[in-house]
C-alpha positions as CSV (number, residue, x, y, z in Angstrom):
1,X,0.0,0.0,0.0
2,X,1.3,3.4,-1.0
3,X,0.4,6.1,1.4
4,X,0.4,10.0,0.8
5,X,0.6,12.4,4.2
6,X,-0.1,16.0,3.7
7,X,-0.6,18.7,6.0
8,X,-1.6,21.6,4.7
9,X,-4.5,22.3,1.7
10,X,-1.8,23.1,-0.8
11,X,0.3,19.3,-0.2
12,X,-3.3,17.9,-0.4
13,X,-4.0,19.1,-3.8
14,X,-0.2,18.0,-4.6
15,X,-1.6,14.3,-2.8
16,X,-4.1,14.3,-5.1
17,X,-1.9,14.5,-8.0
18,X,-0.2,11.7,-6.7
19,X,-3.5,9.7,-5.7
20,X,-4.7,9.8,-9.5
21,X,-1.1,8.9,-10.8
22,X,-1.4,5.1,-9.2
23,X,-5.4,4.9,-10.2
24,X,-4.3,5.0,-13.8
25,X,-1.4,2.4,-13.0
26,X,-3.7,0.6,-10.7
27,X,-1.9,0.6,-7.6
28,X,-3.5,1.2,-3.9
29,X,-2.5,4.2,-2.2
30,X,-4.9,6.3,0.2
31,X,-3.8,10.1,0.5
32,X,-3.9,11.0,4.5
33,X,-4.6,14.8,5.1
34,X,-3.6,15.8,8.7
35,X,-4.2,12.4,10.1
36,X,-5.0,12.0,14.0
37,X,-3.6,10.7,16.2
38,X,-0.5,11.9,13.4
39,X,2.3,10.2,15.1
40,X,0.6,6.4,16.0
41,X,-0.9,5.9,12.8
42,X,2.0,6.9,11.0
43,X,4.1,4.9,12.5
44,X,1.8,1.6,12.6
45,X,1.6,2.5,8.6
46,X,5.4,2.2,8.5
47,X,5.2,-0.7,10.1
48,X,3.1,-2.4,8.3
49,X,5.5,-1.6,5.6
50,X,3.3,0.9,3.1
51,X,5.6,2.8,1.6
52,X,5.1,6.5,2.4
53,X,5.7,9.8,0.7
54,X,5.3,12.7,3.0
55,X,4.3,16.0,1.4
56,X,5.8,18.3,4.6
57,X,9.0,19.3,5.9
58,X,11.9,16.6,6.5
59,X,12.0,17.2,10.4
60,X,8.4,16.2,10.6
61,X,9.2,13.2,9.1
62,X,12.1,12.1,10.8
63,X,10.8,13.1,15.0
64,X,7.4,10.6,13.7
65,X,9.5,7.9,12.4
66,X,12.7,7.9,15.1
67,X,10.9,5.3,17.2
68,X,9.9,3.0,14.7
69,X,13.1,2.9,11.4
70,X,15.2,0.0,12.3
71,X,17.3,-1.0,9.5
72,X,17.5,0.3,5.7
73,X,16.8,-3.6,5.1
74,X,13.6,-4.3,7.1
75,X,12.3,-0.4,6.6
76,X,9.8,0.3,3.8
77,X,10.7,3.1,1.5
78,X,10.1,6.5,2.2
79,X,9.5,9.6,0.2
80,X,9.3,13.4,1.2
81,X,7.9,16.4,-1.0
82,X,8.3,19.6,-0.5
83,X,4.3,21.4,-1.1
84,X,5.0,22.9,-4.2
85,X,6.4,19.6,-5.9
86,X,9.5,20.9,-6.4
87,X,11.8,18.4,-5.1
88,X,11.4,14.8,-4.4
89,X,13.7,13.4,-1.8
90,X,14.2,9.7,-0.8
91,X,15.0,9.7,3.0
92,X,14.5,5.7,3.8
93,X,15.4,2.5,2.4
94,X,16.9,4.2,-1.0
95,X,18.8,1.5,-2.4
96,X,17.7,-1.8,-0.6
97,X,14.0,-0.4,-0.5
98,X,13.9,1.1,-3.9
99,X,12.9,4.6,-2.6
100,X,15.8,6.1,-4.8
101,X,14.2,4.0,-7.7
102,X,10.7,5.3,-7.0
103,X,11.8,8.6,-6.4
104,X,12.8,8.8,-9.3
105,X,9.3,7.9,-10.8
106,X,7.5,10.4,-9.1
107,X,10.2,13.0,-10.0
108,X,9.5,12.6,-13.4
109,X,5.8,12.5,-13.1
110,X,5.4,15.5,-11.0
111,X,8.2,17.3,-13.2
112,X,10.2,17.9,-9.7
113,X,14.1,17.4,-9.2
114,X,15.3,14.2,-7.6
115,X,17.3,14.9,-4.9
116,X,19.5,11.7,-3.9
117,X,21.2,11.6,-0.6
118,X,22.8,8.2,-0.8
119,X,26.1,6.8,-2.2
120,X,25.6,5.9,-5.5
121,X,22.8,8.1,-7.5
122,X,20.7,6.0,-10.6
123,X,20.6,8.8,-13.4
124,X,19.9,6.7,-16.4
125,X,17.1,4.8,-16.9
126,X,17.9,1.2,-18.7
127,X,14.7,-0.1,-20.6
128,X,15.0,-4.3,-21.5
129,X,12.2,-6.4,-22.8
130,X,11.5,-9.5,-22.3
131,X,9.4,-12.1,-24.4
132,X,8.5,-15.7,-24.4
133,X,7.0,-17.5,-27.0
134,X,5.8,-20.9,-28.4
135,X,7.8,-22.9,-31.0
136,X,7.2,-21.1,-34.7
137,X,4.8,-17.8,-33.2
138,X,4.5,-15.8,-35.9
139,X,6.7,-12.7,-35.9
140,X,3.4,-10.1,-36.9
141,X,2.0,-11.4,-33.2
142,X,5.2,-11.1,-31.5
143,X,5.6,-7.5,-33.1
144,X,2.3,-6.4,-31.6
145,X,2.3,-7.6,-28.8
146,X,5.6,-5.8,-27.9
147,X,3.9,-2.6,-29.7
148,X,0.7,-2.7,-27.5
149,X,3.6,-3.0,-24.4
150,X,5.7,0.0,-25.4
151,X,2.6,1.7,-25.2
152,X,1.0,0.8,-22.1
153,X,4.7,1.3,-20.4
154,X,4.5,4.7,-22.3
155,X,8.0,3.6,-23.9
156,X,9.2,3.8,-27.4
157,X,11.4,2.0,-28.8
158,X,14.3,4.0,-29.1
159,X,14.2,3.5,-25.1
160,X,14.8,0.7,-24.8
161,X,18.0,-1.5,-25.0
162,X,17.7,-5.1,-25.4
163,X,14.9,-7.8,-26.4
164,X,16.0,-11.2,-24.5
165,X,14.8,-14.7,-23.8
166,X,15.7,-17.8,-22.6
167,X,18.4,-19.7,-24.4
168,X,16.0,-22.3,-26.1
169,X,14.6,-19.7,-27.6
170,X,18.0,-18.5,-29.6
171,X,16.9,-19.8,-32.8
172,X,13.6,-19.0,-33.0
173,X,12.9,-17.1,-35.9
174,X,9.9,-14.5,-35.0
175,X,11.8,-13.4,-32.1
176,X,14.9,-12.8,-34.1
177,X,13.0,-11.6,-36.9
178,X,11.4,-9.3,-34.7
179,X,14.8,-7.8,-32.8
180,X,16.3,-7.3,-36.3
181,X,13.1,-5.1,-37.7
182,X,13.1,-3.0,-34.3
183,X,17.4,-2.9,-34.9
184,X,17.6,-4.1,-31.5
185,X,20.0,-6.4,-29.9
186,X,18.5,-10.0,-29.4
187,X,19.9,-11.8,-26.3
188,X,19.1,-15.2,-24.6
189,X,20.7,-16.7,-21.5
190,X,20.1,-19.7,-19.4
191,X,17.3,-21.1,-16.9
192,X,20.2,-21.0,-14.3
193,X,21.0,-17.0,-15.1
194,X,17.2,-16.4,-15.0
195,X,16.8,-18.4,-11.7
196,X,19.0,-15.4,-10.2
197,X,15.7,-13.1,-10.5
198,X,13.0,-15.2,-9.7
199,X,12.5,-12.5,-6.4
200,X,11.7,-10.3,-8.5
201,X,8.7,-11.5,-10.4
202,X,5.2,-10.4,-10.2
203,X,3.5,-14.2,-10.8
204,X,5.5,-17.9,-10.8
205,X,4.4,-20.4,-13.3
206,X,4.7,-23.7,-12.3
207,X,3.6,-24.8,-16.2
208,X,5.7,-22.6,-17.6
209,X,9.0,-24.1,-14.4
210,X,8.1,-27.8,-15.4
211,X,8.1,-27.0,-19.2
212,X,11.7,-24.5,-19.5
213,X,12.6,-24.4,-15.7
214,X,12.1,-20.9,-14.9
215,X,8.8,-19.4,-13.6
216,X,8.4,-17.3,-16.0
217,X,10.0,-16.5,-19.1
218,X,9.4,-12.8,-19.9
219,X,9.8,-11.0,-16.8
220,X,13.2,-13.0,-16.5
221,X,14.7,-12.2,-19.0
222,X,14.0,-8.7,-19.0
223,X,14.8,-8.3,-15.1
224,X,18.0,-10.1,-15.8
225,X,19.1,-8.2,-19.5
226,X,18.5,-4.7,-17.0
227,X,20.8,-5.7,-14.2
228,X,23.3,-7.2,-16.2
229,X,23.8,-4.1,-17.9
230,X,23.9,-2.1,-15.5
231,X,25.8,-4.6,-13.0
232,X,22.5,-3.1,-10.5
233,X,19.2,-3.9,-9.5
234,X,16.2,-4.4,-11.5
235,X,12.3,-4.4,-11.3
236,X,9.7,-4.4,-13.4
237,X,7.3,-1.6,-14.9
238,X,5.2,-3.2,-17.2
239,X,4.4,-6.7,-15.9
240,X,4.1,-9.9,-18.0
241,X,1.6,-9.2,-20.9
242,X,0.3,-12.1,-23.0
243,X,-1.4,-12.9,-26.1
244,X,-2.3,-16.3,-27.7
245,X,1.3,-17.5,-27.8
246,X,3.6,-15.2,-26.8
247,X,4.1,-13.3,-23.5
248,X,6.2,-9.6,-23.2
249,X,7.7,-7.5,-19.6
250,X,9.5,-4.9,-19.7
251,X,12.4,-3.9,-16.7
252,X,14.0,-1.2,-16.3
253,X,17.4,-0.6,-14.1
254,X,19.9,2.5,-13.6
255,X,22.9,2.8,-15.0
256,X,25.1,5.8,-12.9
């Protein structure tokens, strides 16, 4: 659950920004405005692990959460926004929680600066696809289908990097076919590589494990092409899509 605090009427209307952003993407978040008692619920949110972005001052957030942060692995990630939507500043759980990650999102939605506080900053976005398919799909279907993705990740092409699968999959034609008509690399690797990410992925197919032996085909190999790019983590912003006889993800990771 992603939860927006704001305190005063002009961070609401900045909330509500925010709140319609992840309706379109179909995520749950619940904007709180001036929520009482502010310091228990607040905290038993973080605790829960919702990830929070605070649309206040830092010191606000920082005197609420004290009692409760315990490490930057166990803590969810935290945002804060200044009420104009100026800046966007991840405070908690930036690289193990992805709050530098999401920040980034956020920045780029509301038009705001990312401000990064931790080691290492992510500036460039790296965009991988991923696609399964079964034996002889047609390449029109596996065009389209990665189309209709690009789209709904609102991507082009030129953004994106790599198309990969598994390594059974290095002779099939319509995938090939397909990476030579968008002039993008085409990339397999093993079940053992794609194993490494199975985390990371938003549904596990046990068909799909007893038949190549990963869970899922797609989102692998796009998770794994981003991260080994960019020797970083990965996650996904357009989960598996699938048609008839092929299946497309798309990952993105950041590449300093």
């Amino acid at each position: 659950m992603i939860r927006v605090i704001a305190l005063t009427p002009t961070g609401q209307q900045l909330a509500a920004r925010l709140l319609q952003l992840y309706q379109q993407d179909s995520k749950a978040c619940e904007v709180w405005f001036k929520p009482q008692p502010f310091a228990k619920k607040i905290q038993q949110s973080f605790k829960n692990g919702d990830a929070l972005i605070f649309v206040c001052a830092t010191g606000i957030v920082f005197r609420t959460l004290a009692p409760v942060i315990k490490t930057k692995h166990d803590d969810p990630p935290v945002l804060v926004i200044d009420e104009q939507g100026q800046f966007v500043i991840p405070v908690l759980s930036g690289h193990e929680g992805g709050a530098n990650q999401w920040g980034n999102e956020v920045a780029d939605y509301l038009n705001a600066k990312l401000v990064i506080t931790t080691a290492k900053s992510y500036l460039q976005p790296i965009y991988t696809v991923g696609i399964g398919c079964e034996r002889n799909c047609p390449m029109l279907e596996i065009t389209d289908l990665l189309n209709n993705c690009l789209r709904q990740a609102g991507l082009s092409i030129e953004q994106v990097h790599s198309i990969n699968s598994i390594d059974i999959k290095a002779d099939e034609v319509g995938l090939i076919d397909c990476a030579a008509a968008f002039e993008k690399p085409f990339q397999t690797f093993s079940k053992e590589y794609l194993a490494t990410v199975e985390h990371l992925l938003s549904v596990k197919s046990d068909y799909v494990f007893n038949t190549v032996g990963v869970y899922g085909v797609a989102e692998s190999a796009a998770l794994f092409a981003a991260e080994k790019v960019t020797d970083d983590t990965a996650s996904l912003v357009l989960d598996k899509v699938k048609t008839k006889k092929a299946t497309c993800a798309i990952a993105r990771s950041y590449r300093q």
